[in-house]
C-alpha positions, 0 to 999 in steps of 0.5 A, spaced: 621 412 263 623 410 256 625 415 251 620 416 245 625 413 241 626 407 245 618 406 244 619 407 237 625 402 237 621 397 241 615 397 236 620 396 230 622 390 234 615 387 236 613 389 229 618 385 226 617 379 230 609 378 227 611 375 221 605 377 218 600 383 219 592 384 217 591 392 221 585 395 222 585 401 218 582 408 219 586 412 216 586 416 223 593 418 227 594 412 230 593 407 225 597 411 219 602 411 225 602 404 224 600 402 218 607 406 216 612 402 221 608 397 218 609 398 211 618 399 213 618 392 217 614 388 214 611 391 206 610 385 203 606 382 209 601 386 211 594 387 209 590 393 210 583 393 212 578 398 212 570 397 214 565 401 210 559 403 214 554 407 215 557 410 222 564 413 218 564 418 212 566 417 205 571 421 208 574 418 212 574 412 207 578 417 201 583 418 206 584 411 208 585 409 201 590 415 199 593 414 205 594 406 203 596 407 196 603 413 198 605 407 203 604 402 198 601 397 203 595 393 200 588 395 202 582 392 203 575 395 203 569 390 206 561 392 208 561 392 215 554 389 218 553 392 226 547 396 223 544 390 221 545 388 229 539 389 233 544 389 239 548 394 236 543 399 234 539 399 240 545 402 243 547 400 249 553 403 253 556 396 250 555 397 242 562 397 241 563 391 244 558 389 239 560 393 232 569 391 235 565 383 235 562 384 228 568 387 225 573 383 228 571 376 226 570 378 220 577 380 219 579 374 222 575 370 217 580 374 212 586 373 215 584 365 216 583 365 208 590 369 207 595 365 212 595 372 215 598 370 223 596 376 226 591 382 226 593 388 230 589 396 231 591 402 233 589 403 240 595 407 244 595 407 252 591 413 252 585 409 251 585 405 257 582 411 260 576 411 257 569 407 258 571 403 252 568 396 251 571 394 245 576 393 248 573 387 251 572 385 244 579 386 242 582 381 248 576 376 245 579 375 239 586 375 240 587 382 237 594 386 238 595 392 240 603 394 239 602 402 239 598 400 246 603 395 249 609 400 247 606 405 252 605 410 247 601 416 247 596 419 243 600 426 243 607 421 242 603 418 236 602 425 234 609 427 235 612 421 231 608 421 227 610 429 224 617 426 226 615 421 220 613 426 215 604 423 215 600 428 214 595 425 219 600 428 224 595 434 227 589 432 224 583 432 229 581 425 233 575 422 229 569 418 232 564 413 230 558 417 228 554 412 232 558 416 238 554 422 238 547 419 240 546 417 246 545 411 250 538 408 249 536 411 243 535 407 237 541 408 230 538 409 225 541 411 219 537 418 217 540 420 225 547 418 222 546 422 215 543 429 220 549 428 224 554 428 218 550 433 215 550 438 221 558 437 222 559 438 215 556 445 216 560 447 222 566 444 219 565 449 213 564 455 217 571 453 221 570 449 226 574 443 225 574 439 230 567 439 233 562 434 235 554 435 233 551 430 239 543 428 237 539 428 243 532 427 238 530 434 238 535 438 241 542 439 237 548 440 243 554 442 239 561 442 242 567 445 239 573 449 243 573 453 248 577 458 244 572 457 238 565 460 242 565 467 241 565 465 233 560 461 233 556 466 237 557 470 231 554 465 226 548 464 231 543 465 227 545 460 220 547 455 224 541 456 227 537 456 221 541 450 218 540 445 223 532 447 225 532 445 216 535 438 218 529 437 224 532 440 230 527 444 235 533 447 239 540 449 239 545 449 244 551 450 245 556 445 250 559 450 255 563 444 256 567 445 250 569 439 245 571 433 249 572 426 247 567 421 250 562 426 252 556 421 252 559 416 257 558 422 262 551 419 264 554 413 265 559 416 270 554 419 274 549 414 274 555 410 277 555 416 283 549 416 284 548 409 286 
């Protein structure tokens, strides 16, 4: 079993050995983590990318600037077109699949351009025990994952991360918009900017991290165990906040807040048959 400094010694190594790095930049913990080595080993070969599109928040987009800029890295923003995907917005359980393609290949069109030799994401193990189809993409396309193929995991990520001195280090795990509606239901824009909003106001009332899932007139929110006494106590302006943006009804996930909590229907069908 390896150290976690032995981890972060081999990816130095790895890191060391690309020549030169095109990374697909979130501003989220796993990609800052990266950016970071990065920006040590290679600063003047690596080019951040970030994608702006409907699915993520403005934001997430402000962060992954100012985040670029302190480690002094060159970055990059570019329109991403999934929404304009038929197959991305009819929403199979394979949408990242398709929205993964759409991206990547336009950051290897733009790593062609610039003579970059390798283009990397911020996947860690973790991810490997999810339903996560752009996975299939990411093989597809040749793009690397160091943090995965090092062994490190998303709580290790957090802890180098602090040991490093990001900021990023206990920030909540962010999700594509997209995430939140289910399977077989269109993407539309006006459901991701309802989903937004809706989180937003969660957000200012002291539930961060939450996740406001759109089952079309029904609102399911999940937020931590810990955290539902208190929103039980702002029952009443959640309600009438979310009632205004469209929803008839208003629940809460005993659940509690889970990552990939839509791919649950998948597992079951699957136990099913």
């Amino acid at each position: 079993m390896k150290t976690l400094d032995e981890k972060l010694k081999n990816l130095r190594e790895k890191i060391r050995g690309y020549g030169s790095v095109l990374i697909t930049f979130s501003g989220g913990v796993d990609s800052t983590l990266l950016l970071k080595i990065l920006a040590e080993e290679l600063p003047s070969r690596t080019l951040a990318v970030t994608a702006i599109s409907d699915t993520f928040t403005l934001e997430e987009i402000e962060r992954a600037q100012k985040l670029a800029k302190e480690l002094g890295v060159e970055h990059l923003l570019i329109e991403s077109t999934e929404m304009t995907d038929q197959r991305f917005v009819s929403n199979p359980p394979e949408r990242c699949y398709y929205c993964k393609h759409i991206r990547f290949s336009k950051l290897k069109e733009i790593a062609r351009d610039r003579g970059i030799e390798n283009i990397v994401d911020g996947s860690n193990i973790d991810d490997l025990a999810d339903f996560r189809p752009g996975t299939k993409a990411v093989e597809e396309l040749g793009v690397k994952s160091p943090l995965q193929e090092v062994g490190l995991s998303k709580a290790e990520v957090r802890e180098l991360s602090r040991r490093l001195g990001l900021p990023t280090w206990n920030v909540p795990a962010v999700a594509c918009l997209a995430s939140r509606i289910p399977y077989g239901e269109t993407i539309t824009k006006d459901k991701l900017l309802t989903i937004k909003a809706g989180e937003d106001f969660l957000k200012s009332l002291g539930f961060s991290p939450c996740r406001l899932r759109h089952h079309g007139n029904l609102a399911r929110i999940e937020v931590p165990r810990d955290k539902f006494i208190n929103l039980i106590e702002h029952q009443e302006e959640i309600t009438n906040y979310l009632k205004n943006l469209g929803f008839t009804y208003i629940t809460l996930d005993i659940m509690g807040l889970r990552s990939g909590s839509m791919n649950e229907s998948l597992k079951h069908s699957c136990n099913e048959e």
